[in-house]
C-alpha positions as CSV (number, residue, x, y, z in Angstrom):
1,X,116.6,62.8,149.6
2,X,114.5,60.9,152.0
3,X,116.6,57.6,151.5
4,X,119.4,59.3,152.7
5,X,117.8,59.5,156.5
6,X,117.6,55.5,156.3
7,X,120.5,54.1,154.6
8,X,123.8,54.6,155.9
9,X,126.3,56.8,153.6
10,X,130.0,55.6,153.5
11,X,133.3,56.2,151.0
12,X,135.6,53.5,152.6
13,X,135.1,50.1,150.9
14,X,135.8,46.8,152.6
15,X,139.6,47.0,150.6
16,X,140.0,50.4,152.2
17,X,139.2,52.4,149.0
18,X,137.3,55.5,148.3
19,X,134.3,55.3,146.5
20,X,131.0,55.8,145.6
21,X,129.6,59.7,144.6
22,X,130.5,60.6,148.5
23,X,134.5,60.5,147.9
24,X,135.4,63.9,148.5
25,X,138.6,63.2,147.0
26,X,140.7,64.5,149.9
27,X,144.5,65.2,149.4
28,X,147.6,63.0,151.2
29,X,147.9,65.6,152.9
30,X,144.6,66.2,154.3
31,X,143.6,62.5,155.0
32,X,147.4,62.7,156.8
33,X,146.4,65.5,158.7
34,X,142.8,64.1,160.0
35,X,145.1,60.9,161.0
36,X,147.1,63.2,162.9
37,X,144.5,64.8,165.0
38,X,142.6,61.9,165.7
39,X,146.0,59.6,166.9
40,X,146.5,63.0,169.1
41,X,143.4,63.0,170.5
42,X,143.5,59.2,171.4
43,X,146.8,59.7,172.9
44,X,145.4,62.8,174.8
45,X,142.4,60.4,176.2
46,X,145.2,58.0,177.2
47,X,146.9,60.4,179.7
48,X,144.1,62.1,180.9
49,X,142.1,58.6,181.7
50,X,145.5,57.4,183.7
51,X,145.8,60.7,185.5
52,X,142.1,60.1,187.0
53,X,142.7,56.5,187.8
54,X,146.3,58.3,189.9
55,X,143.5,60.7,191.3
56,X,144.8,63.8,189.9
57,X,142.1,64.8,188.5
58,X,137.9,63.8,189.6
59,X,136.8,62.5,185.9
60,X,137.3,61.6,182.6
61,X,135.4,60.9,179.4
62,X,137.1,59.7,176.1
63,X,136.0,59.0,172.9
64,X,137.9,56.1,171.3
65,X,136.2,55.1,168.6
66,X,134.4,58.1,167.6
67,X,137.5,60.2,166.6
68,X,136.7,60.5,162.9
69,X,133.1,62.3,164.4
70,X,135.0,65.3,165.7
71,X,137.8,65.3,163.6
72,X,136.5,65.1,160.2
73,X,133.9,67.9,161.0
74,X,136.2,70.1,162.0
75,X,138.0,69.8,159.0
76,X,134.6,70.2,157.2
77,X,134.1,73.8,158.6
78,X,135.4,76.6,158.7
79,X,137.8,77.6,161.6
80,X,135.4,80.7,162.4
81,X,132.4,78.9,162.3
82,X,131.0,78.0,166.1
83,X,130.4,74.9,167.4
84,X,128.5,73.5,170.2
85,X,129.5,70.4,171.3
86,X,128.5,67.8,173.6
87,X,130.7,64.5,175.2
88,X,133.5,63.3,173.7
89,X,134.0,66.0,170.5
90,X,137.5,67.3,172.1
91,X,138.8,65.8,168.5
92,X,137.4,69.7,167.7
93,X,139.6,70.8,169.6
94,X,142.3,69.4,168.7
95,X,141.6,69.4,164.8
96,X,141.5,73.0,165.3
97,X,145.3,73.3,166.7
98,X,143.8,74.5,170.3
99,X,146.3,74.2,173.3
100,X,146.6,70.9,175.3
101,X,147.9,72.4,177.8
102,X,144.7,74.6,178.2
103,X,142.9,71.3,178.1
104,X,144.6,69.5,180.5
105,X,144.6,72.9,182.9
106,X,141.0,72.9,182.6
107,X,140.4,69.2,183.4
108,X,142.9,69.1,186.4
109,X,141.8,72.7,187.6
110,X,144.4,73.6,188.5
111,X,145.9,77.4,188.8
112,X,146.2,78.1,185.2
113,X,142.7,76.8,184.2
114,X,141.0,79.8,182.1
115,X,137.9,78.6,184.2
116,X,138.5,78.9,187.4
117,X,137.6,75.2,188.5
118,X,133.7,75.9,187.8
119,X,133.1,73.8,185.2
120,X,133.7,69.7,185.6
121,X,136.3,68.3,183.9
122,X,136.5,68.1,180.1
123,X,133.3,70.6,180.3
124,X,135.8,72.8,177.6
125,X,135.2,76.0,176.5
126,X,137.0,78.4,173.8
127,X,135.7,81.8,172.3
128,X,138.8,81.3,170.5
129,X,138.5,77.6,169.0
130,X,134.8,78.7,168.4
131,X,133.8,76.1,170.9
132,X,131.0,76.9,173.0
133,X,130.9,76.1,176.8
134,X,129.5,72.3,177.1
135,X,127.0,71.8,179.1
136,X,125.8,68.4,181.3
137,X,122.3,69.5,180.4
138,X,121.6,67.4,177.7
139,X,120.5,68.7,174.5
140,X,120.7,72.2,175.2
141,X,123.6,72.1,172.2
142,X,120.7,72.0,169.4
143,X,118.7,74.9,170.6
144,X,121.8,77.4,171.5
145,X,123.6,76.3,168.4
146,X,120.2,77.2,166.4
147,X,119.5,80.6,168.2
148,X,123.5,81.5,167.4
149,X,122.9,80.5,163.5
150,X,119.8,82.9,163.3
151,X,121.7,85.7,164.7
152,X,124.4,85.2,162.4
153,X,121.8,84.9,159.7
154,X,120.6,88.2,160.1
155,X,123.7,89.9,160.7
156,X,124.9,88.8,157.7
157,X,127.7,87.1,159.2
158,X,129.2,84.1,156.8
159,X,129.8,82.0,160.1
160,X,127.5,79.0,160.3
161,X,126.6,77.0,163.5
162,X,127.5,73.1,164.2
163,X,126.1,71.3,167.3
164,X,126.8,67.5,168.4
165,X,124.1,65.8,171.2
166,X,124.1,62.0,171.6
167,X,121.2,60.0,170.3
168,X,119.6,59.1,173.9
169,X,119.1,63.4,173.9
170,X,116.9,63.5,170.9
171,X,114.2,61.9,173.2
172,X,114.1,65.8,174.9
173,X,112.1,68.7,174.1
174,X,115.0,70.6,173.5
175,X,115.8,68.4,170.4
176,X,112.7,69.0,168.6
177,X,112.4,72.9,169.9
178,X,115.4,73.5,168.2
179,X,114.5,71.2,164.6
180,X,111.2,73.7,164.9
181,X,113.1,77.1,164.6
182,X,115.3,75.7,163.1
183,X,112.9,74.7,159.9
184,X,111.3,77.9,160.0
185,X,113.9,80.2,160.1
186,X,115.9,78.3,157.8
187,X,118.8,78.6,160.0
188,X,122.5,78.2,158.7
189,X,123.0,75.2,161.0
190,X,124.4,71.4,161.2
191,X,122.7,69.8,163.6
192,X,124.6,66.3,164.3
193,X,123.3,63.6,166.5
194,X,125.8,61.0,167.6
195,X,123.9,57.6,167.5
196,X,127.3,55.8,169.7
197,X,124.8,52.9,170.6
198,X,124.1,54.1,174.5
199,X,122.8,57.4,176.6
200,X,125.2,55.7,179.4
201,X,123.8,52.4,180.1
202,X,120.8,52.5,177.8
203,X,120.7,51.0,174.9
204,X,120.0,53.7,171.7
205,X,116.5,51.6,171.7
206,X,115.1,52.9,174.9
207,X,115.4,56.5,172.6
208,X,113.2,55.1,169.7
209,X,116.3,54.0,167.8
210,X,114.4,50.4,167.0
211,X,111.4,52.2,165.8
212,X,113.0,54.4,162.6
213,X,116.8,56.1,162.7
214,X,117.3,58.7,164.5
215,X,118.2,61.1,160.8
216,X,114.4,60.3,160.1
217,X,113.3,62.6,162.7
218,X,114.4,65.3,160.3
219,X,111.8,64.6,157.8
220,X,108.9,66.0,159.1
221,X,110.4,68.9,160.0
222,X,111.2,69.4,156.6
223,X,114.6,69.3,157.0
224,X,117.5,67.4,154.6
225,X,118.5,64.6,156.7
226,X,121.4,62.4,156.6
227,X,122.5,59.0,158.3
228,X,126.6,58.1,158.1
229,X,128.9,55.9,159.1
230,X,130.6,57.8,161.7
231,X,133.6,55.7,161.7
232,X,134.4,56.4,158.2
233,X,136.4,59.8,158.1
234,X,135.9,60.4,154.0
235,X,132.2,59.6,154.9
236,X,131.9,62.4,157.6
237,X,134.2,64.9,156.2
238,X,131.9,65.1,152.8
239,X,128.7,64.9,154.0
240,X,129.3,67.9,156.9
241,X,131.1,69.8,153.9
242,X,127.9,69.2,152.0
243,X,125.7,71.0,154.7
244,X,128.0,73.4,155.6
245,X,127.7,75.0,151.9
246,X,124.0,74.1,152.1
247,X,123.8,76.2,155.1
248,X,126.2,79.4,153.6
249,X,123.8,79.5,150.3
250,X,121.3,80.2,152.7
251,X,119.6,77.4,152.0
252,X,118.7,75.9,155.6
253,X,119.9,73.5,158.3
254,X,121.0,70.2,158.0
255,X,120.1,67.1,160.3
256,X,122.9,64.4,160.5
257,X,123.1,61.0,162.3
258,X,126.6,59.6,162.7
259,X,126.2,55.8,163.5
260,X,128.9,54.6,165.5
261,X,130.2,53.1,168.4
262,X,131.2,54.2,172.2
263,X,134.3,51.9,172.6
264,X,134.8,52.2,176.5
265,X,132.6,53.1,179.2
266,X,130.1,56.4,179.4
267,X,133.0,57.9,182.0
268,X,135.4,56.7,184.3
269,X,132.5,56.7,187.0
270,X,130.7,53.8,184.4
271,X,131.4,50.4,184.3
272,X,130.0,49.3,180.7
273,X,130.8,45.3,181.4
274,X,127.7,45.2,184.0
275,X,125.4,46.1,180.8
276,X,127.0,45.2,177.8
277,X,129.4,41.8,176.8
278,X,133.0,42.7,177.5
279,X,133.6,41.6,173.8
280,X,131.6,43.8,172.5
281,X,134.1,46.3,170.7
282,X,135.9,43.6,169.4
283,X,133.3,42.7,167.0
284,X,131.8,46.1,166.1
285,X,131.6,46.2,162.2
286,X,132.1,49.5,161.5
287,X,135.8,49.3,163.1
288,X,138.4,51.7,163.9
289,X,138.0,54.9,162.3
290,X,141.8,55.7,162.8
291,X,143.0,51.9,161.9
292,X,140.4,52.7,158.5
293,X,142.2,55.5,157.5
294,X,145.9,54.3,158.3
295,X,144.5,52.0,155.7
296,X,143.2,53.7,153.2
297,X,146.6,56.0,153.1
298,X,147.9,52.6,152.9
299,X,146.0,51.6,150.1
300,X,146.8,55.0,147.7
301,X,151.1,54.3,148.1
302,X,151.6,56.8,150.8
303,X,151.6,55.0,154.2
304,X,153.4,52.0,156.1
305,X,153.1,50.0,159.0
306,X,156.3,51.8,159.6
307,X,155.2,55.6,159.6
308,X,152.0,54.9,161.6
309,X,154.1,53.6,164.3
310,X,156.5,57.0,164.3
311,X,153.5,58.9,163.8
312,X,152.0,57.3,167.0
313,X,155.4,57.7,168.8
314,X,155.2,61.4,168.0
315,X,151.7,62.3,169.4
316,X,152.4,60.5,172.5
317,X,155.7,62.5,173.0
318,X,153.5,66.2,172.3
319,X,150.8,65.2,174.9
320,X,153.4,64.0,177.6
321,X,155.6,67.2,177.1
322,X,151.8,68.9,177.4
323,X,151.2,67.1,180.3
324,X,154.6,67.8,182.2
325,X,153.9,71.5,181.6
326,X,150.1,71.2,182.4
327,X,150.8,69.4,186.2
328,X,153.5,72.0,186.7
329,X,150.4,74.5,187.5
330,X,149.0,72.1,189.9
331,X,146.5,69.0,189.7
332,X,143.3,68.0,191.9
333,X,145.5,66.6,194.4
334,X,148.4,68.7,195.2
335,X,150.4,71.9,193.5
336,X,148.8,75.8,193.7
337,X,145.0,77.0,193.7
338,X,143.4,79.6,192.2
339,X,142.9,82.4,195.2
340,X,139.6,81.5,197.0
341,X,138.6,85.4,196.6
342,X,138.5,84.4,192.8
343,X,134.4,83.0,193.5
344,X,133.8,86.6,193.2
345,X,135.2,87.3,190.0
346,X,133.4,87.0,186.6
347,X,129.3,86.6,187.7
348,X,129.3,90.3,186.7
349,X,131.3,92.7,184.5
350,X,131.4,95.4,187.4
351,X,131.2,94.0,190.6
352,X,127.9,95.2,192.6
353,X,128.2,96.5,196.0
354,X,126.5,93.6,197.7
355,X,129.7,91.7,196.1
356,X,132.2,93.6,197.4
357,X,130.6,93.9,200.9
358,X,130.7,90.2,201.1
359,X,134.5,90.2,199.7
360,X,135.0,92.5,202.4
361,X,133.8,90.8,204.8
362,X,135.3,87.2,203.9
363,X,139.2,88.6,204.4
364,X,140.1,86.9,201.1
């Protein structure tokens, strides 16, 4: 297997066909339902990115461009199993039917946000979606994600654990902490590092990514180890659905590196045209993962120019009607606030008397 860390896997062809041992020979309806959720979660980034330019909201991060990295793993897995994600995978969320509304509540924090304004925006979190808190401390993902899967592991639970960091992260300790137990314990575990080109406004070089790829890493931790074209959503679906029954045989953890590319800035707080040239996305050669799929559905007789457009116009119509509903609750800027007694809430399951003094006192 070692080949597989170096060379990049893909399905899609330059004609927009499936082939190669890779195809997993997905259904219309499938492949129709990935192109779906990925449209959806580009329209969602849309809104959300406008609404922090109109100031409702402190900050935004979308993921055009990486779509198919979310998307097509979520499809992979099971709907039980637990992820741990980092930037830019709310295509998880949205593959796995979870509420925009909640989204958007949680990004505005406004009254309704099952968070209570303590986390930043997009920082999602769902017991539910079996999406784990995300957390600005980077890499974090890979070691939480590893200590979940060996607890599952020896409850004999059939859920596996999936975790996403970007590929300026494996350059922590936490990376290669987590590969450790990971390796010894044979965890039931996918641990996925998102080589988008740039840890904000370093280059994926500055990490070691001119040296070897980053999937290589895996090697001498003994560790299968996989490198894919991350904009290729037949590519990502079949090699995640790979480890994932790797990893529910028992048979270990699973390193993967999805080569792709950040389209826009890091955040709306980054300016990417002071470090990179402003035509850069315009000539990455991996291209649109959404435009490649449109494409290939194309390609097999089921598609048109025609029903991508109405499929567009839909999505755009669910995530305004989403966000009419979401600012009705309140934004950053104006509308109702969670009560300010609420800080008080939640740091423990009964609240300890030096708590409730201090509640007392304050008069909330």
């Amino acid at each position: 297997m070692r080949a597989l860390a170096f060379d990049l896997i893909r399905v899609l062809d330059e004609n927009h066909r499936a082939v190669g041992e890779w195809n997993p020979h997905l259904t219309d309806e499938t492949l129709v339902a990935g192109l779906r959720a990925m449209l959806l979660t580009r329209a969602y980034d849309s809104r959300m990115m406008r609404a922090q330019r109109q100031g409702k909201t402190s900050f935004y991060m979308k993921s055009t461009g990486e779509e198919a990295v979310a998307v097509a793993a979520a499809m992979a897995l099971n709907s039980q199993d637990m992820c741990f994600p980092t930037y830019r995978q709310q295509g998880l969320l949205v593959a796995r039917d979870w509420s925009l509304v909640e989204m958007m509540n949680q990004v505005y924090s406004n009254s309704h946000d099952r968070l209570k304004g303590r986390q930043m925006p997009v920082f999602y979190s769902s017991r539910e979606a079996g999406f784990f808190s995300i957390s600005g401390n980077l890499g974090t993902q890979f070691s939480q994600a590893v200590g979940w899967a060996m607890a599952s592991a020896s409850e004999s639970d059939p859920r596996i654990a999936a975790a996403w960091i970007g590929e300026g992260a494996t350059a922590e300790g936490d990376f290669h902490h987590a590969l450790t137990f990971a390796s010894v314990y044979q965890a039931p575990v996918i641990l996925n590092v998102v080589n988008n080109q740039w840890a904000i406004s370093s280059f994926s070089g500055i990490a070691g990514g001119e040296r070897a790829t980053f999937a290589s890493r895996g090697i001498g931790h003994g560790i299968p180890s996989l490198r894919v074209d991350g904009n290729d959503f037949l590519a990502v679906h079949a090699v995640t659905d790979w480890a994932a029954k790797r990893a529910r045989m028992g048979l270990g953890p699973t390193l993967i590196e999805l080569f792709t590319y950040r389209a826009e800035g890091h955040s709306t707080s980054d300016d990417p045209t002071r470090y990179r040239p402003n035509t850069d996305t315009a000539t990455w050669p991996l291209g649109d993962p959404i435009a490649r799929l449109s494409d290939h559905l194309a390609s097999r007789g089921c598609w048109s120019a025609a029903m991508h457009t109405e499929l567009e116009r839909e999505v755009k119509e669910v995530v305004d009607a989403a966000g009419r509903e979401s600012e009705s609750f309140g934004t950053l800027k104006e509308g109702s606030r969670l009560p300010a007694s609420s800080i008080f809430e939640d740091v423990y399951k009964i609240m300890p008397p030096h708590l409730r003094d201090q509640l007392a006192e304050s008069g909330l």
